[in-house]
VEXSEGU-188116 format. One record per atom (N, C-alpha, C): atom name; x negated, y negated, z negated; residue in one letter. Coordinates in steps of 0.001 Angstrom, whole numbers. Layout:
REM residues N
R  atom        X        Y        Z  type
R    CA        X        Y        Z     A
...
//
This chain:
REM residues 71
R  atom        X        Y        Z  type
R     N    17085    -8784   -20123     X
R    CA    16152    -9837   -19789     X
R     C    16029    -9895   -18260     X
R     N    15964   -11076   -17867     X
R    CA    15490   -11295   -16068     X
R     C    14371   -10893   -16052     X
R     N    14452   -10439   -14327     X
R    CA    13243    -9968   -13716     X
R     C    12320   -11018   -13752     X
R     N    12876   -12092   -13405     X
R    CA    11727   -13355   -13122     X
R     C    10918   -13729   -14632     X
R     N    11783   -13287   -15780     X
R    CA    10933   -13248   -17046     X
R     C     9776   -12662   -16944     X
R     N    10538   -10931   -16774     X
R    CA     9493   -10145   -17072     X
R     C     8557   -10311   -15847     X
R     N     8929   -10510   -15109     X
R    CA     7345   -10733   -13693     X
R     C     6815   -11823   -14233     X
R     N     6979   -12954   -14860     X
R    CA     6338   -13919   -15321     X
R     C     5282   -13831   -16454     X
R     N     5829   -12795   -17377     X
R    CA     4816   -12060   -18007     X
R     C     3718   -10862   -17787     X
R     N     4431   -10471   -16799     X
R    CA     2943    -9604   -16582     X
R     C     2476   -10133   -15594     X
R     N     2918   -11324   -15051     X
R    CA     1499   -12474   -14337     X
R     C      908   -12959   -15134     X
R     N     1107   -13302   -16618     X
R    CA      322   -14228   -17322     X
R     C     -242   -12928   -18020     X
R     N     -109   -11754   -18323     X
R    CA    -1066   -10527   -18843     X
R     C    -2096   -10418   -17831     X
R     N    -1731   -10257   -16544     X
R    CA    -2990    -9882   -15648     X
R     C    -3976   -11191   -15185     X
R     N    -3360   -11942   -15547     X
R    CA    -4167   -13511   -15370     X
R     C    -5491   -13498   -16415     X
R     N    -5051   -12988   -17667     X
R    CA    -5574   -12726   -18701     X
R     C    -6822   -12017   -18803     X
R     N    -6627   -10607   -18193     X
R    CA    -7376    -9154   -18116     X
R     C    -8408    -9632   -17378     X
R     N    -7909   -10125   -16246     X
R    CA    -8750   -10284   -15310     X
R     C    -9712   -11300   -15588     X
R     N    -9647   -11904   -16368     X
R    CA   -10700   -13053   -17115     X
R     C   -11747   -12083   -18130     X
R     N   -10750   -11187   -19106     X
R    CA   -11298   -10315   -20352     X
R     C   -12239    -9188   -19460     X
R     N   -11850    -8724   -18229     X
R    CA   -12442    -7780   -17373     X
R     C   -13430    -8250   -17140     X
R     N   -13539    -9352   -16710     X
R    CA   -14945   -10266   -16289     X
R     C   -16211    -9882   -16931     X
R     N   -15179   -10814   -18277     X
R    CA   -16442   -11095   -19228     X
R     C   -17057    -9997   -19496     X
R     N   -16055    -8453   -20445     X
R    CA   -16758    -8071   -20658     X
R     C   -17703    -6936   -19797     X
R     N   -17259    -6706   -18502     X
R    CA   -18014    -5424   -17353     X
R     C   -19217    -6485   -17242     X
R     N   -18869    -7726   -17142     X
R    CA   -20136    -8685   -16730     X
R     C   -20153    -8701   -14932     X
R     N   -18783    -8559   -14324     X
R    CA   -18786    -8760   -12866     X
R     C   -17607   -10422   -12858     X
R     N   -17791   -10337   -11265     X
R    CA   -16915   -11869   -11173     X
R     C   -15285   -11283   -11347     X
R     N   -14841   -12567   -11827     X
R    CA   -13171   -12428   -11493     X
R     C   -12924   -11407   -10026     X
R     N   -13266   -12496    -9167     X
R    CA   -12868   -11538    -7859     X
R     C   -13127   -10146    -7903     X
R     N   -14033    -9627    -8415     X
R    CA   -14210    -7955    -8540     X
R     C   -13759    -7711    -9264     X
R     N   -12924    -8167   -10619     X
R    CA   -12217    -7848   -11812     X
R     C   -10671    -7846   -11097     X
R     N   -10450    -8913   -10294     X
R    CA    -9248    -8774    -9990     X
R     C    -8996    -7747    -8407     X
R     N    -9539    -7623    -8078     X
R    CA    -9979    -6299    -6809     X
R     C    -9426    -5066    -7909     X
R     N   -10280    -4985    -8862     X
R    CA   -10170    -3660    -9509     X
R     C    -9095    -3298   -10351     X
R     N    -8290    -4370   -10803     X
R    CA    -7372    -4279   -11398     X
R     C    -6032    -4378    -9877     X
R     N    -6214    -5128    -9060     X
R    CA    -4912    -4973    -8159     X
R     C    -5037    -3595    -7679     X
R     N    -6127    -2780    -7262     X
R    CA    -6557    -1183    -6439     X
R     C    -5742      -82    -7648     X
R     N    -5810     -563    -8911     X
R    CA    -5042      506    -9873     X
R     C    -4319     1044    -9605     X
R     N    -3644     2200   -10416     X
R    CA    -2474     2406   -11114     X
R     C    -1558     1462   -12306     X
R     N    -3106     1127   -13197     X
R    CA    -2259      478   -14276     X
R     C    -1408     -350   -13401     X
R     N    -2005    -1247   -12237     X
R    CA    -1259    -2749   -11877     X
R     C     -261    -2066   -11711     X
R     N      322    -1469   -10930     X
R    CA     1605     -850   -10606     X
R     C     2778     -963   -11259     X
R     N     1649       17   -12623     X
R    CA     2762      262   -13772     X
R     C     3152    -1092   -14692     X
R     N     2330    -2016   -14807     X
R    CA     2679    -3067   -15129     X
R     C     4086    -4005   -14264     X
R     N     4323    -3672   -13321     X
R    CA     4928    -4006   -12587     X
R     C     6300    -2776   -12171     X
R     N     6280    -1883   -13316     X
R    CA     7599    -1582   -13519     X
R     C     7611    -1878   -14774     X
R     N     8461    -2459   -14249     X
R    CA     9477    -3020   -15482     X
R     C    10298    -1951   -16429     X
R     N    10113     -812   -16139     X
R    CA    10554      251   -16702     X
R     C     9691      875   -18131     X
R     N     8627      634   -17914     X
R    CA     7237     1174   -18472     X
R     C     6846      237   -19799     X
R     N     7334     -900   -19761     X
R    CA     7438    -1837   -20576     X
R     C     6114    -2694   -20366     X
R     N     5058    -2153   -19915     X
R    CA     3858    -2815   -20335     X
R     C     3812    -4368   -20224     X
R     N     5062    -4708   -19267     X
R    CA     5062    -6243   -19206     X
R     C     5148    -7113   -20599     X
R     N     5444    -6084   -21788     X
R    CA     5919    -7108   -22966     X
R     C     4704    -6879   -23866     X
R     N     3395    -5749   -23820     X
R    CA     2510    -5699   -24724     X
R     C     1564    -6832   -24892     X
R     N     1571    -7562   -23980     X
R    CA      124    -8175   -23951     X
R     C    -1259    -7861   -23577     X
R     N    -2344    -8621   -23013     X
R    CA    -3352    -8373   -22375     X
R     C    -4025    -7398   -22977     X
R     N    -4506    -7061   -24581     X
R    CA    -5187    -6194   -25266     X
R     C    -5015    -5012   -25153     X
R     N    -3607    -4853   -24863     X
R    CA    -2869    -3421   -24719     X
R     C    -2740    -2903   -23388     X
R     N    -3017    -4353   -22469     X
R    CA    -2921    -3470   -20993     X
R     C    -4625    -3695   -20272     X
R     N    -5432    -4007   -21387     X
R    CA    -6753    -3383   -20454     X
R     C    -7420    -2057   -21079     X
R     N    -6675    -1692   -22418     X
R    CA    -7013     -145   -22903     X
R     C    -6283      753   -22006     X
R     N    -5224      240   -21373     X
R    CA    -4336     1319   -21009     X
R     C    -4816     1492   -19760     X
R     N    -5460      414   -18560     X
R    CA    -6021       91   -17371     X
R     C    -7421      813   -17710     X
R     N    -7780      888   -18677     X
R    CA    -9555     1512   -18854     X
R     C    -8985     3146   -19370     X
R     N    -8273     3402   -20180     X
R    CA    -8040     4885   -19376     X
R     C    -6931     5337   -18909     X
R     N    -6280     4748   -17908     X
R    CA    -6233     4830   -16861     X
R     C    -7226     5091   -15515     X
R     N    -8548     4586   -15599     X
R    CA    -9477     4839   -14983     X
R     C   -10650     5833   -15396     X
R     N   -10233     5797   -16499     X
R    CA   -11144     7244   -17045     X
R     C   -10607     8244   -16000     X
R     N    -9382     8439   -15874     X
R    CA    -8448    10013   -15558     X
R     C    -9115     9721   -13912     X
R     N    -9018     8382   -13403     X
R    CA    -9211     8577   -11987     X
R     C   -10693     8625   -11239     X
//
């Protein structure tokens, strides 16, 4: 699969989170998306190695929430 696929999908996963982050912490996008770009998860979403680009949003804000447990 192309890169430009898979980067296209985990732009439209983190487009996602960062809406689902919102709602449910109850802060704005902008601090949802602050907190999600400062990660690890973002990172790992962005290897393409790791796969997370193909799970979908549900699967990458459990993995982003502990992920932040550990940190």
């Amino acid at each position: 699969m192309s890169s430009d696929i898979m980067n296209s999908c985990a732009d439209m996963i983190l487009a996602n989170v960062i809406e689902d982050l919102a709602e449910e912490d109850k802060i704005t996008k902008a601090e949802a998306r602050d907190r999600l770009l400062e990660s690890k998860a973002y990172n790992c979403l962005y290897d393409f190695d790791s796969g997370l680009w193909k799970e979908g949003p549900d699967y990458f804000i459990d993995f982003f929430r502990s992920i932040e447990l550990v940190d």
